[in-house]
DRENZA-863929 format. One line per 4 residues: number of its first residue (from 1); their letters; for each residue x, z, y of C-alpha. Coordinates in Angstrom, 2 decimals, padded with zeros to 5 digits. Example, Ala and Ser with C-alpha at 12.3 -4.5 7.8 and 13.67 -1.06 7.14 Angstrom:
% residues 2
1	as	012.30/007.80/-004.50 ~ 013.67/007.14/-001.06
***
This chain:
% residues 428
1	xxxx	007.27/-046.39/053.93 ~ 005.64/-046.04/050.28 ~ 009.59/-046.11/049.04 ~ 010.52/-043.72/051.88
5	xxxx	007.95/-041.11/050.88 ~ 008.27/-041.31/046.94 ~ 012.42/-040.90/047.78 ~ 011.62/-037.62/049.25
9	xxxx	009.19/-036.49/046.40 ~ 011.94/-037.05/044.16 ~ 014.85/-035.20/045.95 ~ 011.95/-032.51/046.81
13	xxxx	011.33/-032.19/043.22 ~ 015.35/-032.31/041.93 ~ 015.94/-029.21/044.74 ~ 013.26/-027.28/043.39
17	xxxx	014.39/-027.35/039.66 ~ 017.82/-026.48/041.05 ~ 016.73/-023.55/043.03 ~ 014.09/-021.88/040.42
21	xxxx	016.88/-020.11/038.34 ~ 018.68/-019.00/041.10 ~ 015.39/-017.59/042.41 ~ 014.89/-015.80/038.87
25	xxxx	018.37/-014.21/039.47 ~ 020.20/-017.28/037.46 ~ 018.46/-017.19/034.69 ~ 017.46/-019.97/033.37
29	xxxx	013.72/-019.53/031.77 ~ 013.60/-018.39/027.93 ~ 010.42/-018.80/025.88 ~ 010.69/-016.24/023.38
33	xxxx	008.19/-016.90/020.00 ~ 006.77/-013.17/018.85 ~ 004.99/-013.30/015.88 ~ 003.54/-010.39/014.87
37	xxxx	-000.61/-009.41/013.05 ~ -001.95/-006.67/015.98 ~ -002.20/-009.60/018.79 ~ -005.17/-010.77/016.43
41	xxxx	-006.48/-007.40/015.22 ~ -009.46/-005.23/017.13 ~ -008.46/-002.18/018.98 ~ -004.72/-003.32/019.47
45	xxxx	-005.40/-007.25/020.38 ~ -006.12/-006.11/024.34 ~ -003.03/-003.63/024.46 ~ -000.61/-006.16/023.01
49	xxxx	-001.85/-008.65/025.81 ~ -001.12/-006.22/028.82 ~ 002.21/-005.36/026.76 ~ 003.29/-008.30/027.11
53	xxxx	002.25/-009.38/030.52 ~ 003.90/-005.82/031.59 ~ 007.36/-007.58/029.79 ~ 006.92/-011.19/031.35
57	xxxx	006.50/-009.59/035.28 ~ 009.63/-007.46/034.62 ~ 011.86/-010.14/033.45 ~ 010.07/-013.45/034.49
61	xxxx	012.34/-015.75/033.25 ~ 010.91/-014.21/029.96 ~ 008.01/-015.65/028.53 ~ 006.47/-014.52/025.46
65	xxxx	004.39/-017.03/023.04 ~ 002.73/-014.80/020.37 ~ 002.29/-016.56/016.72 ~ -000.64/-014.21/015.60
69	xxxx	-000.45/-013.96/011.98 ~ -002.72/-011.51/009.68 ~ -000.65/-008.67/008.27 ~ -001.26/-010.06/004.60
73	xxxx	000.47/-013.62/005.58 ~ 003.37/-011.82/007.46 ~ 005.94/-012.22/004.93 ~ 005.04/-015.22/003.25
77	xxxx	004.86/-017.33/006.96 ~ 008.06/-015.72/007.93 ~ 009.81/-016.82/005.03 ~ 008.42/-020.37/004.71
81	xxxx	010.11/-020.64/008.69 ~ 013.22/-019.72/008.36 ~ 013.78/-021.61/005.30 ~ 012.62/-024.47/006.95
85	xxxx	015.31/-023.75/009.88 ~ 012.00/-022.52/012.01 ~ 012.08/-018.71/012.58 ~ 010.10/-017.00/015.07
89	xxxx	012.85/-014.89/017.43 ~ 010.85/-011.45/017.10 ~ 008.40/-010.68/014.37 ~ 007.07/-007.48/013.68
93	xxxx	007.46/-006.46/010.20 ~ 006.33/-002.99/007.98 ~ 010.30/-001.55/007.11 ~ 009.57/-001.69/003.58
97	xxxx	009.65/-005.67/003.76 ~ 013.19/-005.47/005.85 ~ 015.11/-005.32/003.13 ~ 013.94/-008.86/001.36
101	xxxx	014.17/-011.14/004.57 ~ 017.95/-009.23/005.11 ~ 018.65/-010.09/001.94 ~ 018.22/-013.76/002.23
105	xxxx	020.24/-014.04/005.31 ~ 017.09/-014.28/008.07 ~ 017.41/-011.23/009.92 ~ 020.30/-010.07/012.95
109	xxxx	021.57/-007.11/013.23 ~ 019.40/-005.61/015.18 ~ 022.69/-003.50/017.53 ~ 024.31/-006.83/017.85
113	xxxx	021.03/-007.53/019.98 ~ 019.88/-004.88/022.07 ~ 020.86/-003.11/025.14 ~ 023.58/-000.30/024.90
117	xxxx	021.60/003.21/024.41 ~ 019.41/002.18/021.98 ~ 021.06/003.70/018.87 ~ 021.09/006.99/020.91
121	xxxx	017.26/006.85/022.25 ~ 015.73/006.29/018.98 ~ 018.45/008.08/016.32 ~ 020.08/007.18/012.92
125	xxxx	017.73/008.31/011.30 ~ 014.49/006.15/012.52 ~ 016.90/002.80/012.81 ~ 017.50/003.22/009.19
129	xxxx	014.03/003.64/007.74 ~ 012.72/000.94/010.38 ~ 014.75/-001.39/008.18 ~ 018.43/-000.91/006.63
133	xxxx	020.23/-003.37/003.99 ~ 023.49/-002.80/003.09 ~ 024.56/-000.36/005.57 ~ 023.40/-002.54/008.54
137	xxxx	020.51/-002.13/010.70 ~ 018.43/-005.59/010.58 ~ 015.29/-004.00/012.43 ~ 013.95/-001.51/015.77
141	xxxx	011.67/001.35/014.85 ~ 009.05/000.06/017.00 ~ 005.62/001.95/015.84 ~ 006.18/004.77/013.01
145	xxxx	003.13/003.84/011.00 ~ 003.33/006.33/007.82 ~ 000.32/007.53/007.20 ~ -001.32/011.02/007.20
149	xxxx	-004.46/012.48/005.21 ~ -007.66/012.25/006.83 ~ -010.75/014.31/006.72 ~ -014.14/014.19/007.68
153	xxxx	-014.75/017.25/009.35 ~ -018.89/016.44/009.83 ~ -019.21/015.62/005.91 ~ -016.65/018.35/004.67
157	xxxx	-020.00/020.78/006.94 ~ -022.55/019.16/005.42 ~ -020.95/020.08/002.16 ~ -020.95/024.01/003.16
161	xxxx	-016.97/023.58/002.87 ~ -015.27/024.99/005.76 ~ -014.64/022.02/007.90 ~ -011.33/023.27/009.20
165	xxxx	-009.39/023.74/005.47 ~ -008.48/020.33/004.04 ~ -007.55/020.38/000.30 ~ -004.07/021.20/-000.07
169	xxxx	-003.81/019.92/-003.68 ~ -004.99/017.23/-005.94 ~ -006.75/019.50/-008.19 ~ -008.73/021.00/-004.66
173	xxxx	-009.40/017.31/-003.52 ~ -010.74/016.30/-007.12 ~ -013.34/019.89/-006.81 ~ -014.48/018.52/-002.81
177	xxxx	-015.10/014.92/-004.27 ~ -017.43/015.95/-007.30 ~ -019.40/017.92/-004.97 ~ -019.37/014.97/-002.36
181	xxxx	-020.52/012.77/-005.34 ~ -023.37/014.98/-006.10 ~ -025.01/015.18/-002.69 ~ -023.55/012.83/-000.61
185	xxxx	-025.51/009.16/-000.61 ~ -023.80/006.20/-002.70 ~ -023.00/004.71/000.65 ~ -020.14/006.87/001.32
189	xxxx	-016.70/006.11/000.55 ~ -015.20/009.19/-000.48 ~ -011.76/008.75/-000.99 ~ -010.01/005.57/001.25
193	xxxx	-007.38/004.66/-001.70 ~ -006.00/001.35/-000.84 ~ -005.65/-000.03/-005.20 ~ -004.72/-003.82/-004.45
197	xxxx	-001.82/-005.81/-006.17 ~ 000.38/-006.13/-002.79 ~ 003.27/-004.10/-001.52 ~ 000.69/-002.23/001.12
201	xxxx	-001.30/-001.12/-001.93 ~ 002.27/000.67/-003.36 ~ 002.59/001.88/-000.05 ~ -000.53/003.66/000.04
205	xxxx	-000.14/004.78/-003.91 ~ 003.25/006.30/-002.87 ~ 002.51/009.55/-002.02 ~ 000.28/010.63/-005.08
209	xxxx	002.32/008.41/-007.19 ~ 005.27/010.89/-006.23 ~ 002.83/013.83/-006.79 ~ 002.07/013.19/-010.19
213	xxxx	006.02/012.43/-011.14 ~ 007.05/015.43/-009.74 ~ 009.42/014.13/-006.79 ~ 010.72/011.67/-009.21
217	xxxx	010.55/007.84/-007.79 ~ 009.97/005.47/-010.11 ~ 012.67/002.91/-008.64 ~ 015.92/004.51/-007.93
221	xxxx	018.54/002.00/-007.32 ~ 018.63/000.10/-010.91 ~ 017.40/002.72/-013.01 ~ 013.54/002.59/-013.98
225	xxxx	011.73/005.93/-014.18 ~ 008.35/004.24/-014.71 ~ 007.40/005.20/-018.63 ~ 006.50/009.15/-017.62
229	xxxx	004.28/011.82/-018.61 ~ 003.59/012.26/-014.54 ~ 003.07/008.14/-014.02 ~ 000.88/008.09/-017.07
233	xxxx	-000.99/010.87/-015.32 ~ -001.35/009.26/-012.17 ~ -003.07/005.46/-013.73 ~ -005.20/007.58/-015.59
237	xxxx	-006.24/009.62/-012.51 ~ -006.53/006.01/-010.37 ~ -008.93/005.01/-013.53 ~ -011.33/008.04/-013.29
241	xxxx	-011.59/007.85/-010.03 ~ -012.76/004.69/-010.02 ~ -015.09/004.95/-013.33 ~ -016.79/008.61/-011.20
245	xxxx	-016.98/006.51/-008.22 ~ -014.78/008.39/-005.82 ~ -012.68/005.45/-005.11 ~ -014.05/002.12/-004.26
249	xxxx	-011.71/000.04/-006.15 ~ -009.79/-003.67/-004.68 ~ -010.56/-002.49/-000.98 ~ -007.58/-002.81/001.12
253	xxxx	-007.39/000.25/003.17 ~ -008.34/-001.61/006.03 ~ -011.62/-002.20/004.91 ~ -012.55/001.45/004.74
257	xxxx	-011.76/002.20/008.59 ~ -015.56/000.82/009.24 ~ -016.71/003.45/006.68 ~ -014.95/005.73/008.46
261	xxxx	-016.44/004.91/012.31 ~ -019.93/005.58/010.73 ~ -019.34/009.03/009.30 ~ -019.34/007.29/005.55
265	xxxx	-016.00/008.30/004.26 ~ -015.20/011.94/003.23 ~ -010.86/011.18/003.21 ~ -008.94/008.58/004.28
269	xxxx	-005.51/007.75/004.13 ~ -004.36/006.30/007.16 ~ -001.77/006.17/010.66 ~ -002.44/008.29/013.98
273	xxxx	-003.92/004.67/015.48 ~ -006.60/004.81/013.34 ~ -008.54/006.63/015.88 ~ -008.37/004.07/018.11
277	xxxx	-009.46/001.73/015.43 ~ -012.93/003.70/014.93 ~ -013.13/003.54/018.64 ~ -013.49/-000.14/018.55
281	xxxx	-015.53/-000.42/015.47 ~ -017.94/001.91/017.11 ~ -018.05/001.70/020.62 ~ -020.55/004.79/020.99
285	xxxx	-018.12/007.09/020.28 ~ -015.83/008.87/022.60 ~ -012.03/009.71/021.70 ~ -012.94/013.61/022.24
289	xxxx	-015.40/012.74/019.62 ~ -013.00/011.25/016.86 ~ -011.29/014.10/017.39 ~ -014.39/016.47/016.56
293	xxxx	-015.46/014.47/013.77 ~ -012.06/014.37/011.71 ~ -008.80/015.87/011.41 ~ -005.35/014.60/009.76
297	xxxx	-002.73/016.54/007.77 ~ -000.33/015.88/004.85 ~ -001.16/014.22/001.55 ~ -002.71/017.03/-000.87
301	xxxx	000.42/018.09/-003.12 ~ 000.59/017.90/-006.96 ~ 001.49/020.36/-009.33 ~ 005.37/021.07/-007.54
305	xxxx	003.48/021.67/-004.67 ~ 005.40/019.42/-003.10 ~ 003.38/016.89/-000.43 ~ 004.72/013.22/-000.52
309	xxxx	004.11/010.34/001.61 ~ 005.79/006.98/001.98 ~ 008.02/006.39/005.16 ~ 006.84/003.54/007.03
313	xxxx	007.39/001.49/010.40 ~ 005.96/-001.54/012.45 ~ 009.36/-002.58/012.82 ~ 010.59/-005.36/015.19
317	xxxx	013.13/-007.73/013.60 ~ 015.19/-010.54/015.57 ~ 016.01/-014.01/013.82 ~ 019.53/-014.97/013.26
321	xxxx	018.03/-018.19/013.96 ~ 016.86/-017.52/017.01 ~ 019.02/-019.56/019.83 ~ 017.50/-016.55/022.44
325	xxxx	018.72/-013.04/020.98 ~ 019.80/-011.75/023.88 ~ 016.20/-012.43/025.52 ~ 014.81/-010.79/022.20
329	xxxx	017.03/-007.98/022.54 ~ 015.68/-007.37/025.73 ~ 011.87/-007.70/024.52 ~ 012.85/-005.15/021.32
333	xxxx	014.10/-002.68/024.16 ~ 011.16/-002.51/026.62 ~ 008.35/-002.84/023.50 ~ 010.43/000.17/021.75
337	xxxx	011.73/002.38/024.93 ~ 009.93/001.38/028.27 ~ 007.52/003.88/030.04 ~ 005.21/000.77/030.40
341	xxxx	005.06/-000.44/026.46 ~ 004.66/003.49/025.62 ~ 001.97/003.84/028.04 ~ 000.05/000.29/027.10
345	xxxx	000.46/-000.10/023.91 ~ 001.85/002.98/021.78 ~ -000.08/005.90/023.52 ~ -003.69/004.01/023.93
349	xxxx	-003.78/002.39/020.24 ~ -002.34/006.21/018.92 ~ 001.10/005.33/017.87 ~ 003.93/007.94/017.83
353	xxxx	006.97/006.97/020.36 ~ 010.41/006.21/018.57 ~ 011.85/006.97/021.90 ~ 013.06/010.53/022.31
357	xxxx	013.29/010.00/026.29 ~ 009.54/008.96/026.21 ~ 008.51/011.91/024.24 ~ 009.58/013.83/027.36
361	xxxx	008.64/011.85/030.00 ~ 004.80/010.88/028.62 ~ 003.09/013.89/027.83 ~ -000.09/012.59/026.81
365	xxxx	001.63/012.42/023.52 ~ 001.58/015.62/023.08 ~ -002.16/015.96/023.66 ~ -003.42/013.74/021.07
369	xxxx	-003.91/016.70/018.28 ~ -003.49/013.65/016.07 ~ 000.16/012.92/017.73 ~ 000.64/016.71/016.86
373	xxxx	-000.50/017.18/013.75 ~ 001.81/013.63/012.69 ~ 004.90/015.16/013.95 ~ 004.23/018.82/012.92
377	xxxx	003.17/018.13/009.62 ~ 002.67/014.69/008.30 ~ 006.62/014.06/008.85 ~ 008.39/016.13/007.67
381	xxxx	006.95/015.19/003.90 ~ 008.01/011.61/004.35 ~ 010.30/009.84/001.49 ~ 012.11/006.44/001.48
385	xxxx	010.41/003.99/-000.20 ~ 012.73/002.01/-002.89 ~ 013.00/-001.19/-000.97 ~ 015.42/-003.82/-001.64
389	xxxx	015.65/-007.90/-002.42 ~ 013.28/-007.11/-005.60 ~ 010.51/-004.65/-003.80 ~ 008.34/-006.96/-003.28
393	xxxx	008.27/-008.21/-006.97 ~ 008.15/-004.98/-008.59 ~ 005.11/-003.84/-006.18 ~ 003.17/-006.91/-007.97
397	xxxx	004.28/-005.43/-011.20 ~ 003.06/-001.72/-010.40 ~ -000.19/-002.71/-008.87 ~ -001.21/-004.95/-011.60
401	xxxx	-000.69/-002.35/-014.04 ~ -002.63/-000.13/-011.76 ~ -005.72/-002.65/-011.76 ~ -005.40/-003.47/-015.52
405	xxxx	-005.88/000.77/-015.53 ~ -008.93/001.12/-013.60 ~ -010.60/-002.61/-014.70 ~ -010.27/-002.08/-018.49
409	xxxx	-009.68/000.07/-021.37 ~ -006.53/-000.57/-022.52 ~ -004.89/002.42/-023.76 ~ -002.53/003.62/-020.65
413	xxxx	000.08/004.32/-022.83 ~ 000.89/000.54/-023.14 ~ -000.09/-000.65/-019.90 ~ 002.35/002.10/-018.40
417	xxxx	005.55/000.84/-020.95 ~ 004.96/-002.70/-020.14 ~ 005.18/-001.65/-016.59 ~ 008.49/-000.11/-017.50
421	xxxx	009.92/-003.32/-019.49 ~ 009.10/-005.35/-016.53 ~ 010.92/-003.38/-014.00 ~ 013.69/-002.73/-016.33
425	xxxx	014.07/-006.63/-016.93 ~ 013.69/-007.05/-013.16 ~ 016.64/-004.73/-012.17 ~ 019.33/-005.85/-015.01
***
């Protein structure tokens, strides 16, 4: 009888594994690994997780398993997997990194992988700054993450500066910070520049390092236009700011978003989401409140005129060692162009859509004045950043020379042409 019974069990348990894919439709069940830094960061952890549930009961033969990695290990951990034959299938990835994991052969086309439409939802132009090497698209623009200037509006009042006129130029910013120095308390952080030796701390130079060159980038293709009277300009501004105190130097800009939830920072440099950032740090604020307290435009221009900031994206990037791309693709198209994803994750952490069709049928995101303010005026200043195999290299060599500016007294004359033989040397 024991036999009889255990028989059954067994054929009970063989039909059941044979009917579960034809339940899911025929698909047989995909674990997809997404590794990516917001699943383990505050005010974007609990989105991601309702994201991603939102995915998994849409396409249940999908499941996700998230690899949470901090934003400062992404490259390095992606790298070390797929040369050990290990890659995640998704990761999400800044743009500006794109170009060195295409480069060494890790990364799919990204239109090889998703659904038809995509190209035409998001447009040329996002797909290429989310990530382009070579003429081919490796990457989705998932979250456009470039940066705008932020303001204190309660500070700039307490200044007797109007707090509805930001400074349009470096030379107005540099008049607002003196006074903030003299009667503001040594607590405050008055300008949120981001001056570490990583490609995030170029990212956040960008824009000013522009300024003071006029336009000019410093890295154009192979030819070095580091050793200039405008990049000389800019280290020595980056060193005086530090020696007056405006700039608290070797922060990452991270670290000044707490500042900012406390009313302790006078400018900031930072992405629409950062609202919902200060909403987590401090909890006893309303949203209608960020609002009140600060406002966002462009970067203040240099002597052109001219605003800069760097073009930037959370991109998502699919493996080409990933056994499951067709899974992926599908994850890359509902995190990048479903209502739900726009409505979890994008709209309530403060991202901009990259999907035109959202943009018109979500129109909360037109009543964040943030959202507004992003798309009215923050983008249309944005330039390219000059990405490629060696970006990540010559960032190390710019942001040293930045920190040997502000940490010593070497003459910036010679730190700024060692800079140059070092990127020249780099790019033969």
């Amino acid at each position: 009888m024991k036999k009889r019974i255990l028989s059954m069990l067994m054929i009970c348990t063989m039909m059941l594994s044979l009917f579960v894919p034809a339940a899911l439709g025929e698909k047989e069940p995909v674990t997809l690994q997404f590794l990516n830094w917001v699943s383990q960061e505050e005010g974007t952890a609990a989105p991601m997780q309702e994201t991603i549930a939102a995915f998994e009961a849409e396409y249940p033969w999908i499941k996700i398993e998230v690899l949470a990695v901090p934003v400062s290990d992404n490259v390095k951990e992606l790298t070390i997997m797929s040369a050990g034959g290990n890659p995640p299938d998704v990761a999400q990835v800044h743009s500006d990194n794109i170009p060195v994991l295409a480069a060494s052969g890790f990364l799919a086309p990204i239109l090889d992988c998703v659904p038809e439409g995509f190209k035409e939802d998001v447009g040329e132009l996002k797909l290429n700054n989310a990530g382009m090497y070579n003429g081919i698209n490796y990457a989705a623009p998932w979250c456009d993450s470039a940066s705008g200037f932020w303001y204190n509006k309660v500070l700039m009042a307490e200044l007797g500066l109007d707090p509805e006129q930001p400074p349009e130029t470096i030379d107005e910013m540099m008049e607002m910070m003196k006074l903030a120095k003299e009667k503001l308390g040594e607590d405050v952080a008055i300008l949120g520049l981001d001056t570490t030796v990583r490609t995030i701390g170029f990212y956040h130079a960008y824009g000013f390092m522009m300024a003071f060159n006029d336009g000019v980038s410093p890295i154009n293709g192979q030819e070095i236009n580091f050793d200039t009277e405008g990049i000389r300009n800019y280290f020595q501004w980056v060193r005086d700011l530090v020696k007056e105190g405006y700039v608290l130097p070797g922060l990452r800009y991270g670290q000044f978003r707490p500042y900012q939830a406390s009313n302790k920072s006078l400018f900031g440099y930072d992405s629409p989401s950062n609202a919902a950032t200060i909403l987590s740090l401090n909890p006893e604020l309303t949203r209608e409140q960020v609002y009140e307290n600060w406002g966002m435009t462009k970067l203040p221009a240099g002597k052109n005129g001219v605003s800069y900031s760097a073009a930037q994206y959370h991109s998502l990037a699919i493996f080409e060692g990933s056994e499951n791309k067709e899974a992926a693709g599908l994850f890359v198209d509902f995190m990048v162009r479903s209502e739900k994803a726009n409505r979890t994750y994008q709209l309530v952490v403060g991202w901009p859509t990259s999907s035109s069709e959202m943009m018109k049928v979500i129109p909360e995101f037109s009543e964040n004045p943030f959202l507004v303010q992003y798309a009215e005026v923050c983008q249309p200043t944005f330039v390219s950043l000059p990405t490629g195999p060696d970006y990540a290299e010559a960032c190390t060599i710019i942001q040293t020379g930045l920190q040997e500016a502000y940490t010593t007294d070497h003459p910036i004359d010679g730190i700024v042409a060692n800079v140059q033989k070092q990127l020249t040397e780099l790019y033969e």
